[in-house]
Each structure stands twice: as C-alpha cells, then as structure tokens.
N, C-alpha and C positions, 0 to 999 in steps of 0.2 A: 085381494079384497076378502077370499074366503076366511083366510089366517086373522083377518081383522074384526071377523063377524063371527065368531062362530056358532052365533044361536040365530042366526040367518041359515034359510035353506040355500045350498052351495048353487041349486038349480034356478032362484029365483033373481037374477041377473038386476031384475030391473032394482029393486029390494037394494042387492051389495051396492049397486053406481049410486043408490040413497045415500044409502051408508056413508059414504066411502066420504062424498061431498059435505055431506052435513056434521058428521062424526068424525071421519080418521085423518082431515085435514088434505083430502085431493081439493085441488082450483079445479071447480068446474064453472067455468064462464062461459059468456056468450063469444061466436066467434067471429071475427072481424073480418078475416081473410085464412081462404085457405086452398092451397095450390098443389097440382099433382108436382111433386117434384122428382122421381124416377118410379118407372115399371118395374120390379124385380120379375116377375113372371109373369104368363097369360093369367093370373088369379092374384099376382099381391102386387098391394102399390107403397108405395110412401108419398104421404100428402107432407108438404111446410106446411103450420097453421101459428098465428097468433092471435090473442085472445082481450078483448077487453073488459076491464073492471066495471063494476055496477055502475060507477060514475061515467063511465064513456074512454076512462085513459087508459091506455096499453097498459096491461097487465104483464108484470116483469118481476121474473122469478130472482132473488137475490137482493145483492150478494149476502154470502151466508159467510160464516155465522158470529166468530172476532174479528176479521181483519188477516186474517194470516195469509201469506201467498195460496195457502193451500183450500181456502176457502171456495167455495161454489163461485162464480163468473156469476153476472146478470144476465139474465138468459130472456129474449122474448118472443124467440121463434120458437116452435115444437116443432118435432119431427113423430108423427104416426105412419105405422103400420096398418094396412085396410086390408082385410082377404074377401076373393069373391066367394062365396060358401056355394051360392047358385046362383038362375039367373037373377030374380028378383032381390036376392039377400046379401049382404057385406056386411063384416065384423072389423071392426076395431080393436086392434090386438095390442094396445098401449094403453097402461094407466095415465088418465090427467096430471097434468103438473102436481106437486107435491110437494108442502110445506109443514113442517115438525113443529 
C-alpha cells in the first residue's frame, strides 16, 4: 500500500486501507463468513474468509485475464494471516483481494 501511495504518510494505516479500496483497486467488501482455519503459533492464525458483493452475491475473484490455461482460477475463498500484537490488539497481515 505504501508503494501505491506515496504522498500518504507510511504511518497513517487507516489513510493507505482508503486508498488502497477506493484508488489502487484492492476488493474490500463486507464479509460473509469467516473461519479460523489453522493456529500457526500461540500469536498467528489463518482465518478462510469469503466476501460478498454490494448486491449481496459472493464475491469471486476471476478468472483472469484471456483465457489461457495460465490465467488466474476463480477464486472465492481467501485465506488471511491475523497476528496477536497483544492482548487487546490483532493485525491483519494480508492485502484484500485484488483486481488490475
């Protein structure tokens, strides 16, 4: 996000997730469901999450971009990263889907 802003201050977090949604083409939707899918450590997790469109329908990344085998799959699950920073705090350490 920093790379994509750089007359955003690097520190002001809330600012880049703006950015990022309105400007640089991250999916940031509302989330439908979303499930611890393994512990990596006493501090990181991996949630499954899928996301629905403003209309209400699953939001489904793809397929990209001619047709070729080698093109992007339709994707409608995500998988994030969650670190526990402290007690009260957790980070999200994955960008939102992404669309060019």
């Amino acid at each position: 996000m920093i790379d994509h802003n750089p007359s955003i201050d690097p520190s002001d977090h809330s600012a880049l997730l703006k950015n990022a949604c309105e400007t640089n083409g991250a999916q940031c939707f509302r989330v439908k469901s979303a499930s611890l899918d393994k512990r990596i450590s006493k501090t990181d997790f991996v949630f499954r999450v899928d996301f629905v469109n403003d209309d209400g329908t699953l939001f489904v990344l793809g397929p990209c971009c001619d047709g070729n085998a080698i093109d992007i799959m339709p994707q409608s699950v995500f998988y994030f990263t969650v670190m526990k920073v402290n007690k009260n705090k957790f980070s999200v350490m994955d960008m939102p889907p992404y669309t060019p």
